[in-house]
C-alpha positions as CSV (number, residue, x, y, z in Angstrom):
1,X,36.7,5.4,6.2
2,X,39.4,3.5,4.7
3,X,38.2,3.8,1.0
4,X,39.0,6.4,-1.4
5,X,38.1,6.7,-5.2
6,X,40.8,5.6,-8.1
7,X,42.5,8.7,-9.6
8,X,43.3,6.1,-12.4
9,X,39.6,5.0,-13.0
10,X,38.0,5.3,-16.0
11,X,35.1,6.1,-14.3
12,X,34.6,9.7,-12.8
13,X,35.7,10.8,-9.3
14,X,31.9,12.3,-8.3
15,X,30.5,8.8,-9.9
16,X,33.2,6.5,-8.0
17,X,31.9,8.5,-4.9
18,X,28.4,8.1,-5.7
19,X,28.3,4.5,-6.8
20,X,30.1,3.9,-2.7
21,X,27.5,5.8,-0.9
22,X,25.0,4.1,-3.2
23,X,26.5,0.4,-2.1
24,X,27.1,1.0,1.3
25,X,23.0,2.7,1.4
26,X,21.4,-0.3,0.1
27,X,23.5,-3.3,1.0
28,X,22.6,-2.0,4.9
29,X,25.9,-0.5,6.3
30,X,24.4,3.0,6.2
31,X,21.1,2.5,8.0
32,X,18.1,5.0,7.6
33,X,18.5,8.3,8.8
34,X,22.2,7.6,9.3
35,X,24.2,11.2,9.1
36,X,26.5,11.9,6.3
37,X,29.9,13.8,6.5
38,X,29.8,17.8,5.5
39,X,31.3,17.7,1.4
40,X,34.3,19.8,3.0
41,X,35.0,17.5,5.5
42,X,34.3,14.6,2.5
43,X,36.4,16.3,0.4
44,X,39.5,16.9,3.1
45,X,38.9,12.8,3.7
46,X,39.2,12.1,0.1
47,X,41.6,14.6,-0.8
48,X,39.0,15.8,-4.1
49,X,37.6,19.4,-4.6
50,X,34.3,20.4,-2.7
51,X,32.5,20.6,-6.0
52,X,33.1,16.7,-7.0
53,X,31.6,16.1,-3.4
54,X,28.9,17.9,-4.0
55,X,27.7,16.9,-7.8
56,X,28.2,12.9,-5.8
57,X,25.7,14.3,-3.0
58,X,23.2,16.1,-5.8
59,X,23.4,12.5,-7.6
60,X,22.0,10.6,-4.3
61,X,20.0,13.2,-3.7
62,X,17.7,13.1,-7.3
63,X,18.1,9.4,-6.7
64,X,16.3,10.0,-3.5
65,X,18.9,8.1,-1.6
66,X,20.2,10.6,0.7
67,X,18.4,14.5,1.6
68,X,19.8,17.2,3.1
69,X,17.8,19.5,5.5
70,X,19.2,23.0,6.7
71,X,20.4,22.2,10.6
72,X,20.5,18.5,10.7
73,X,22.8,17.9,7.7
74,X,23.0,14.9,5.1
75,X,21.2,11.7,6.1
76,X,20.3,8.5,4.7
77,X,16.5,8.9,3.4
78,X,14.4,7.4,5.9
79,X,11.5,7.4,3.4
80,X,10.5,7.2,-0.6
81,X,8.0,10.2,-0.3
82,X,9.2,13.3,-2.7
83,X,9.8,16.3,-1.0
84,X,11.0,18.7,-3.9
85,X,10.1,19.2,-7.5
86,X,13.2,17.2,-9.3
87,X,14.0,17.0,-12.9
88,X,14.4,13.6,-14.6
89,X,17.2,11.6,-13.2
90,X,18.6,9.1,-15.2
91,X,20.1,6.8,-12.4
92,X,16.4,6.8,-11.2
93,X,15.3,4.4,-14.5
94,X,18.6,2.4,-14.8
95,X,19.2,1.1,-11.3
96,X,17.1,-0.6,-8.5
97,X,15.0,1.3,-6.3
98,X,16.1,2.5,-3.3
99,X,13.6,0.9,-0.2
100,X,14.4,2.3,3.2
101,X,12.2,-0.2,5.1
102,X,13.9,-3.4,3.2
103,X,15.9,-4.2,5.7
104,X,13.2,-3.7,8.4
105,X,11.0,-5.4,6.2
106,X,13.1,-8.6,5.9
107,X,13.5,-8.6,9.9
108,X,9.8,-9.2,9.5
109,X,9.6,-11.9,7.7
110,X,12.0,-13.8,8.7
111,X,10.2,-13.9,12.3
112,X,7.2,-15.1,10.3
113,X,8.3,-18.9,11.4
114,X,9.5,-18.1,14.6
115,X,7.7,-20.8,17.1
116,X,4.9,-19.3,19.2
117,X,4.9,-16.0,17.0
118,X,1.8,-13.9,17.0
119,X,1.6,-12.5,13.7
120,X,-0.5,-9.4,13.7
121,X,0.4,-8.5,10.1
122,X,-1.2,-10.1,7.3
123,X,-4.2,-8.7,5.6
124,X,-6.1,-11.6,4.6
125,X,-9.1,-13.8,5.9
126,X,-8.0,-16.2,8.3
127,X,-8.6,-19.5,6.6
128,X,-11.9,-20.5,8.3
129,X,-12.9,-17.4,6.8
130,X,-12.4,-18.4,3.1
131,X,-15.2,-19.8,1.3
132,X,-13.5,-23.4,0.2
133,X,-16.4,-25.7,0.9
134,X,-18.3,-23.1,-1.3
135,X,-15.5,-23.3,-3.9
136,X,-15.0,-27.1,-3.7
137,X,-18.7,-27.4,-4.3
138,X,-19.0,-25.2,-7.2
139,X,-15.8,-26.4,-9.2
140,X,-17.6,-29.7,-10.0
141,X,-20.3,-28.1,-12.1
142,X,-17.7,-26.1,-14.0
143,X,-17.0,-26.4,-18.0
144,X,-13.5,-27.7,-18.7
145,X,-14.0,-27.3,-22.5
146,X,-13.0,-23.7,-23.3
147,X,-9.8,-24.1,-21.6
148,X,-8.3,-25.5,-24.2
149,X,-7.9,-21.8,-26.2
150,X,-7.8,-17.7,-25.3
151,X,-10.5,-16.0,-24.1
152,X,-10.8,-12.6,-24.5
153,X,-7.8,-10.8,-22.8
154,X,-10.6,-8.7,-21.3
155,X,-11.1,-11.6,-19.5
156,X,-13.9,-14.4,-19.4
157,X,-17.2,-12.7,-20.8
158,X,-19.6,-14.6,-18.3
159,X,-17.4,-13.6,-15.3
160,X,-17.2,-9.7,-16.9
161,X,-21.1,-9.8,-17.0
162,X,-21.1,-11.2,-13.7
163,X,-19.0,-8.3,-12.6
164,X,-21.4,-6.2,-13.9
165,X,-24.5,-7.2,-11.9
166,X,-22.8,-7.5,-8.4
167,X,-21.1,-4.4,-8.8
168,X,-24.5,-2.7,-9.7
169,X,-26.0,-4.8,-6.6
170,X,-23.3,-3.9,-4.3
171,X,-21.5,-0.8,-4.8
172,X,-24.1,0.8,-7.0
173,X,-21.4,0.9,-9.6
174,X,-23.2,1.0,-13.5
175,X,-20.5,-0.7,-15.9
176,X,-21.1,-2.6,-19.1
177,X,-18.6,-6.0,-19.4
178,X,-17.2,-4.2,-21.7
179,X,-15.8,-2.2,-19.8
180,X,-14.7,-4.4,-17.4
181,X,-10.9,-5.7,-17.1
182,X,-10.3,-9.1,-15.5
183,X,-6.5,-8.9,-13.4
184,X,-4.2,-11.2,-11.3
185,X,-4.9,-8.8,-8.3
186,X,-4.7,-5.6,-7.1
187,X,-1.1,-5.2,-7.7
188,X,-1.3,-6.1,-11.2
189,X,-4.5,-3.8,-11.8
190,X,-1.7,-0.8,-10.5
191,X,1.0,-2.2,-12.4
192,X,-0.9,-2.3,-15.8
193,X,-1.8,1.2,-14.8
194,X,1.3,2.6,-13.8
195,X,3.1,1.4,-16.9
196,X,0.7,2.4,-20.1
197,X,-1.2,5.1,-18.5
198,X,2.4,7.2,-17.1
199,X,5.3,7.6,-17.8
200,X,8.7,7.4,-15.7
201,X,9.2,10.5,-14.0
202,X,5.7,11.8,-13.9
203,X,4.1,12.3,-10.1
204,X,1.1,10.7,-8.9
205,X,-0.5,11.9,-5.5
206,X,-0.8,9.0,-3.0
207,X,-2.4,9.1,0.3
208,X,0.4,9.1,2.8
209,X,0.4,6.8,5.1
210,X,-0.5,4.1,2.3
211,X,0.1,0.4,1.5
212,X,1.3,1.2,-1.8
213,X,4.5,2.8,-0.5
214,X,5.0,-0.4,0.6
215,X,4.1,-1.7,-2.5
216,X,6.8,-0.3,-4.5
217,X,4.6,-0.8,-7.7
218,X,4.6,3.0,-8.9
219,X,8.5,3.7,-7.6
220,X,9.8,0.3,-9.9
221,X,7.8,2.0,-12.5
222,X,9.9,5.0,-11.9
223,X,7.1,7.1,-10.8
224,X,7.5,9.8,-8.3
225,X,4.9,9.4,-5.5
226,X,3.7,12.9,-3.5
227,X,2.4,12.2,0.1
228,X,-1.0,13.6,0.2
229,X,-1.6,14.2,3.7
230,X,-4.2,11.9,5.7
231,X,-6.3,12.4,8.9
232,X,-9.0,11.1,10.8
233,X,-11.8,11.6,8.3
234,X,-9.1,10.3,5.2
235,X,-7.0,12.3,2.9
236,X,-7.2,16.1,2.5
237,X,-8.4,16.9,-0.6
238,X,-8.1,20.5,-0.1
239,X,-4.3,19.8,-0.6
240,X,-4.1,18.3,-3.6
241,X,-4.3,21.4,-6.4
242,X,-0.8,22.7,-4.4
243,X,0.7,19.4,-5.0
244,X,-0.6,19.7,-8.3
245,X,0.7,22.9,-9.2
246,X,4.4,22.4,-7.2
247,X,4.7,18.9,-8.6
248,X,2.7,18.2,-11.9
249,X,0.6,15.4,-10.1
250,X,-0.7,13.5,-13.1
251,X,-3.2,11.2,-10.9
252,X,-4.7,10.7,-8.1
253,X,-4.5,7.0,-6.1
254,X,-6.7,6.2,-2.9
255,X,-8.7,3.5,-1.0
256,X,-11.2,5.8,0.5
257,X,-13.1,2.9,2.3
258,X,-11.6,1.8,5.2
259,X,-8.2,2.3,4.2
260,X,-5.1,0.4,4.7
261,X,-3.2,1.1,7.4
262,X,-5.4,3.9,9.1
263,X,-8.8,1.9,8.9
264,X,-10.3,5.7,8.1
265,X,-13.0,5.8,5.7
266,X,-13.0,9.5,3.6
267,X,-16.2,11.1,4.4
268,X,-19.0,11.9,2.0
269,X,-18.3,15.3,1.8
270,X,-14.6,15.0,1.4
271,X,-15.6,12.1,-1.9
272,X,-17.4,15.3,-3.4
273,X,-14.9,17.2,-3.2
274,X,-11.9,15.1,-3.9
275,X,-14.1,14.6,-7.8
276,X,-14.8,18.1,-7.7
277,X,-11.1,18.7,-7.9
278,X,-10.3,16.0,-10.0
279,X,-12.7,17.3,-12.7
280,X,-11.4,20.7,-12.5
281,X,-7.7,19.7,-12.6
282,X,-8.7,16.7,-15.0
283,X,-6.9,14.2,-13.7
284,X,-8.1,10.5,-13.0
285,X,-8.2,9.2,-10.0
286,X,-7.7,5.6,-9.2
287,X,-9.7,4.1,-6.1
288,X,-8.8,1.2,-4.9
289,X,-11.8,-1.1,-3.1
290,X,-10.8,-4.0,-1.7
291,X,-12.6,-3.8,1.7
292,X,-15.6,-1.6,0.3
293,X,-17.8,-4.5,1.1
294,X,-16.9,-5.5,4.2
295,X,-18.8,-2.4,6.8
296,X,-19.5,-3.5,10.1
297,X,-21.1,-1.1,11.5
298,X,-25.2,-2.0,10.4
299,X,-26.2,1.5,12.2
300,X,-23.5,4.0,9.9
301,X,-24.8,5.3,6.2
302,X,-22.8,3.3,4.0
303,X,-20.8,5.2,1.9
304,X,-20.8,5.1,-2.0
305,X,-17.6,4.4,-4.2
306,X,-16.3,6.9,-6.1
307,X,-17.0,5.5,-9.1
308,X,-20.7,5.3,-8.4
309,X,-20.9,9.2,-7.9
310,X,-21.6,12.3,-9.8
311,X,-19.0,12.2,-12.2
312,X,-17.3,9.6,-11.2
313,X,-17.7,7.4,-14.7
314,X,-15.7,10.2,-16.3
315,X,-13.1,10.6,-13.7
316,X,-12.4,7.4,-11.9
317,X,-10.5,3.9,-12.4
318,X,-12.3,1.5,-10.4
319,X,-10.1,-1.7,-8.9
320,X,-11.7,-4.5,-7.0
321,X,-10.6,-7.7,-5.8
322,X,-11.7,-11.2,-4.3
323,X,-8.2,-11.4,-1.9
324,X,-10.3,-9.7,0.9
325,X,-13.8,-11.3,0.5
326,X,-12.7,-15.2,-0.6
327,X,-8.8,-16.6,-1.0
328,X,-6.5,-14.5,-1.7
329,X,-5.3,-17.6,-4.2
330,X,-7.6,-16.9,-6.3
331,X,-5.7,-14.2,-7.7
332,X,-8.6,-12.5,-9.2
333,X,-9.2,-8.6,-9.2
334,X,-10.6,-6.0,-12.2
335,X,-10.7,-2.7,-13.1
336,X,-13.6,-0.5,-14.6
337,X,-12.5,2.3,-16.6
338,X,-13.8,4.0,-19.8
339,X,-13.4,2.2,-23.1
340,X,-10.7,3.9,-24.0
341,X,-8.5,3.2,-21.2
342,X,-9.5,-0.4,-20.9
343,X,-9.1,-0.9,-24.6
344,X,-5.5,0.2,-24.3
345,X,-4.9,-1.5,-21.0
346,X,-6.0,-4.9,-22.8
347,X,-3.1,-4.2,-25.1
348,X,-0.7,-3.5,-22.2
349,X,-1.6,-6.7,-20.5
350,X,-0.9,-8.5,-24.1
351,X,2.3,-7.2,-24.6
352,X,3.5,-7.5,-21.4
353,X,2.7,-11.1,-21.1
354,X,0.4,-11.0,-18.3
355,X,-2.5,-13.5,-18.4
356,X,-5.1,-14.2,-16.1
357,X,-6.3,-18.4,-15.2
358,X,-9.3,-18.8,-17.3
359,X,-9.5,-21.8,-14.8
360,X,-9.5,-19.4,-12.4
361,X,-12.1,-16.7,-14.4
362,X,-14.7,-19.5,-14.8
363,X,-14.7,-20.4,-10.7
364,X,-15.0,-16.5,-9.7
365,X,-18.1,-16.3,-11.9
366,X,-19.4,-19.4,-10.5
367,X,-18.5,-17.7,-6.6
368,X,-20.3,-14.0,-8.0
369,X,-23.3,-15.9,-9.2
370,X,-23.5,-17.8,-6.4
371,X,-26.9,-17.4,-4.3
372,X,-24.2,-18.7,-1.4
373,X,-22.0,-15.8,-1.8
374,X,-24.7,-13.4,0.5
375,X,-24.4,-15.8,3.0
376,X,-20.7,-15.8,2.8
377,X,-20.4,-12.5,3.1
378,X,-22.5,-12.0,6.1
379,X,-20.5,-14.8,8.1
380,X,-16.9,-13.1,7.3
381,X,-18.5,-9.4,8.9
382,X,-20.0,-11.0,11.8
383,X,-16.7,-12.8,13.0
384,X,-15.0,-9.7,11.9
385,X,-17.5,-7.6,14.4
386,X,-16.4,-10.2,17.1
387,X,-12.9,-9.5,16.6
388,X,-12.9,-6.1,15.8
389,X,-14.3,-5.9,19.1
390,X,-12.3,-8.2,20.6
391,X,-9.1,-5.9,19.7
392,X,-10.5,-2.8,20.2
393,X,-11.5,-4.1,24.0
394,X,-7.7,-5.5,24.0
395,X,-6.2,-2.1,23.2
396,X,-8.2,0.1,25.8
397,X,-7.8,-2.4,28.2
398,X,-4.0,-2.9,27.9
399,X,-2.5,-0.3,25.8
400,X,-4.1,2.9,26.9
401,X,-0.9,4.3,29.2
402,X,0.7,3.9,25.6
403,X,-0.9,4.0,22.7
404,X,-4.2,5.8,21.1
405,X,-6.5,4.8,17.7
406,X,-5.3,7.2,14.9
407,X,-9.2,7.8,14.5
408,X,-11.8,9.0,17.0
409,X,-13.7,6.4,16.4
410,X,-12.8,2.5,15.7
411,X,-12.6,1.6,12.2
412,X,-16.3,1.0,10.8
413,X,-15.2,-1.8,8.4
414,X,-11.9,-3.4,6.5
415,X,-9.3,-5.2,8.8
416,X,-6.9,-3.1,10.5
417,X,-6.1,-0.4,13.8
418,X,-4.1,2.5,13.4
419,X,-2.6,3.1,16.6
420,X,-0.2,6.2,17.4
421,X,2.7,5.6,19.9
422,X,2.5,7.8,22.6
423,X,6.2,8.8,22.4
424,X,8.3,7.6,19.5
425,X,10.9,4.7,19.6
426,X,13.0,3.6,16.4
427,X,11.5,1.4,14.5
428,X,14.1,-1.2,14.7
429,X,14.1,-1.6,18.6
430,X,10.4,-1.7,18.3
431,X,10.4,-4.4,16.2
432,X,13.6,-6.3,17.8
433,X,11.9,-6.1,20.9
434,X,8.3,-7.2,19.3
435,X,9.8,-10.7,17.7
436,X,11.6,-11.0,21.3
437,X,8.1,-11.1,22.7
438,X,6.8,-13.4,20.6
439,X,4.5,-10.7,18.5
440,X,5.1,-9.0,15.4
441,X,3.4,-6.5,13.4
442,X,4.2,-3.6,10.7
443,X,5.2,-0.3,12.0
444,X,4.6,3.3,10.3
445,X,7.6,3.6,8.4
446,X,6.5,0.4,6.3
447,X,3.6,3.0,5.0
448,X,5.8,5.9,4.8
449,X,4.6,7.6,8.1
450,X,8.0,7.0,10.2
451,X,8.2,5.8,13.5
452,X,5.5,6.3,16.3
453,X,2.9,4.6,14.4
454,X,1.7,0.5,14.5
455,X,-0.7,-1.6,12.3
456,X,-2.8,-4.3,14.1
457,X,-5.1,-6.9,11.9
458,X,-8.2,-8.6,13.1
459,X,-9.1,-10.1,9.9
460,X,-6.2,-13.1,10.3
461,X,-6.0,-14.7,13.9
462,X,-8.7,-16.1,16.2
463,X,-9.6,-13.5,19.5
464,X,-7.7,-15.7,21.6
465,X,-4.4,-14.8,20.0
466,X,-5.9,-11.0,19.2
467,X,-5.8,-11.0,23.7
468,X,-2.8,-12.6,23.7
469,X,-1.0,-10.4,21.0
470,X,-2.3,-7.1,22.5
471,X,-0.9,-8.7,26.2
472,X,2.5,-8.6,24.4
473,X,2.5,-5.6,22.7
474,X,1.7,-4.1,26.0
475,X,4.9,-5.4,27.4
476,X,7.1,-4.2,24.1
477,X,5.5,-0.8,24.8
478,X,6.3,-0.8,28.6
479,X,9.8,-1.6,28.5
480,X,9.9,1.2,25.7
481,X,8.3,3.9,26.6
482,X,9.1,4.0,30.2
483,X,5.3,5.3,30.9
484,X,4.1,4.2,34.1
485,X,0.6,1.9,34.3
486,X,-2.1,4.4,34.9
């Protein structure tokens, strides 16, 4: 370590420290989980007192950059969940958040346009799933007139009502269109919510593993997120009033039916309870539905929302979508909430500038109204079915000496396979050796879970490539693990 800090500086010794740890942590040269020196044996290298050391270390520590655990000494975080009740740190709202998995995350990508890459990760319909003869069809009897001025930043009124009646068809969800918040999307539903509704510092329970870590919506809102623990039935809600006690949780975030990454699906019994202790904590809870429609299983009890239940008009903030049932370019979700919180919402989404395509409003109502849409629907879950199948016949077949579903049983709707590693491996070699193979797909610490842990979509490629993906995955795993074939 050839760098030291400027005795001359007008900047502190403790900040000139912090501010180098800080650099060398998110440009990359410290990796995740990479160990820090002791502060004595920082201090003896720098030649400062201990106690500057250590007010450096408490400053990447409240930023959530580093932690220290009693045994394994000072590491590079290796995730964003909290893990101890912090005051307000200011460093949190001023600079960039910290992302552990970026550089992961950017290996990823990048592999995207690799030739003869399998990509196993995106959550979305594969085009001959989306509806565009449908669409093409029914943007010829639109009305261009009222695009010439604003709408109602509630959104289009016809489309609202619209809402209304297929969520009452559908989900069993009673909402007036007044009620009813037209969005960009999911993320922009959460971002609208995470910005007027709490305020930077405050913590929010999310289920842990989740796609919001991955997200980053609620941590660039400078919101603290608590892991609520997750298992084969979804989240526990029996742990929530500790986390709400410990860490002054201030709501509650989950997508209860067949959630992303896990595919698990919270049980009936475990939705009663999670409002029961919402009510008697009263905090909201946000559930976030963007596969609720898409079961495949015609022989399971399909489950209600949240929203539709016994308390559940008091409690919860409804989010929908139509990424996961149409085109995700249609960049068209909502949120039901009570009139209060929509009303102030509306203002939110006026001051912050967001607006929502009215082009884009008028063609979703002319999709929800469609007698087409049934149809539609029923197509996407059959090939789904197929492919579910197809993938879950791939992964006994191929990765069984390696790998098992999360879950019991196979996802009964949604997109995705959970599958737990049957001995860990860094993430990074996993995935070096995935995009060597010609497949790639998002491990667990993407979702906050850490290594050990893979996500596998159905939803996007054909069966052929689902065999062929699974046939390479095997061969990642085997040269991995080291576990002989069975």
């Amino acid at each position: 370590m050839d760098w030291k800090p400027q005795s001359g500086s007008n900047v502190s010794i403790y900040k000139q420290i912090y501010y180098y740890y800080e650099d060398q942590i998110r440009n990359g040269a410290l990796v995740p989980g990479a160990q820090l020196p002791t502060e004595r044996q920082l201090a003896q290298r720098l030649s400062v007192n201990r106690s500057t050391v250590s007010t450096a270390y408490e400053e990447l520590r409240a930023t959530g950059l580093i932690n220290s655990l009693q045994g394994s000494g000072t590491r590079v975080s290796e995730h964003m969940w909290e893990t101890s009740p912090k005051v307000p740190n200011w460093e949190r709202y001023t600079r960039r958040t910290y992302d552990p998995g970026a550089s992961l995350m950017a290996t990823i990508l990048n592999s995207f346009s690799n030739p003869g890459m399998i990509n196993m990760t995106k959550g979305e319909l594969s085009p001959d799933l989306m509806p565009m003869e449908l669409l093409r069809g029914l943007s010829k009897d639109m009305d261009f007139k009222p695009f010439s001025y604003h709408t109602d930043l509630r959104g289009d009124w016809d489309l609202r009502k619209a809402l209304s009646e297929f969520l009452l068809s559908t989900q069993q969800i009673r909402t007036e269109p007044a009620n009813v918040l037209i969005t960009s999307g999911v993320k922009h539903s959460l971002s609208l919510i995470a910005r007027t509704l709490l305020r930077p510092g405050e913590a929010i329970a999310v289920e842990g593993p989740s796609y919001l870590y991955a997200m980053q919506v609620f941590t660039e809102a400078g919101l603290r997120m608590i892991k609520l623990p997750v298992d084969e039935n979804g989240l526990i809600p029996e742990k929530l009033p500790d986390l709400y006690h410990k860490y002054r949780v201030r709501m509650v975030v989950t997508n209860p039916s067949f959630q992303n990454p896990t595919g698990t699906s919270l049980t009936l019994s475990r939705r009663k309870k999670l409002i029961e202790i919402c009510e008697q904590l009263a905090i909201p809870l946000v559930e976030d539905d963007p596969y609720g429609l898409l079961q495949l299983d015609d022989s399971k009890e399909i489950l209600p929302s949240l929203r539709s239940m016994s308390g559940g008009e008091r409690f919860v903030i409804y989010l929908g979508t139509l990424s996961k049932i149409a085109s995700p370019g249609m960049r068209t979700g909502w949120i039901v909430a009570p009139s209060s919180v929509i009303s102030r919402l509306v203002e939110a989404k006026y001051l912050m500038g967001y607006s929502t395509s009215h082009l884009g409003e008028r063609l979703a109502n002319q999709l929800l109204c469609s007698p087409k849409l049934r149809d539609h629907l029923s197509g996407v879950r059959h090939t789904l079915r197929l492919r579910r199948e197809c993938i879950l016949v791939a992964i006994k077949r191929e990765l069984e000496p390696y790998a098992d579903l999360f879950a019991r049983q196979a996802p009964a709707g949604g997109f995705y396979v959970w599958l737990k590693l049957k001995r860990q491996v860094p993430d990074k070699v996993l995935i070096e050796h995935a995009i060597r193979e010609g497949v790639i797909f998002y491990p667990g610490s993407i979702y906050g879970e850490g290594s050990g842990y893979i996500r596998l979509t159905y939803a996007s490629i054909a069966e052929k490539d689902i065999e062929e993906g699974v046939r390479r995955i095997r061969n990642v795993l085997k040269q991995l693990l080291g576990i002989s074939d069975l």
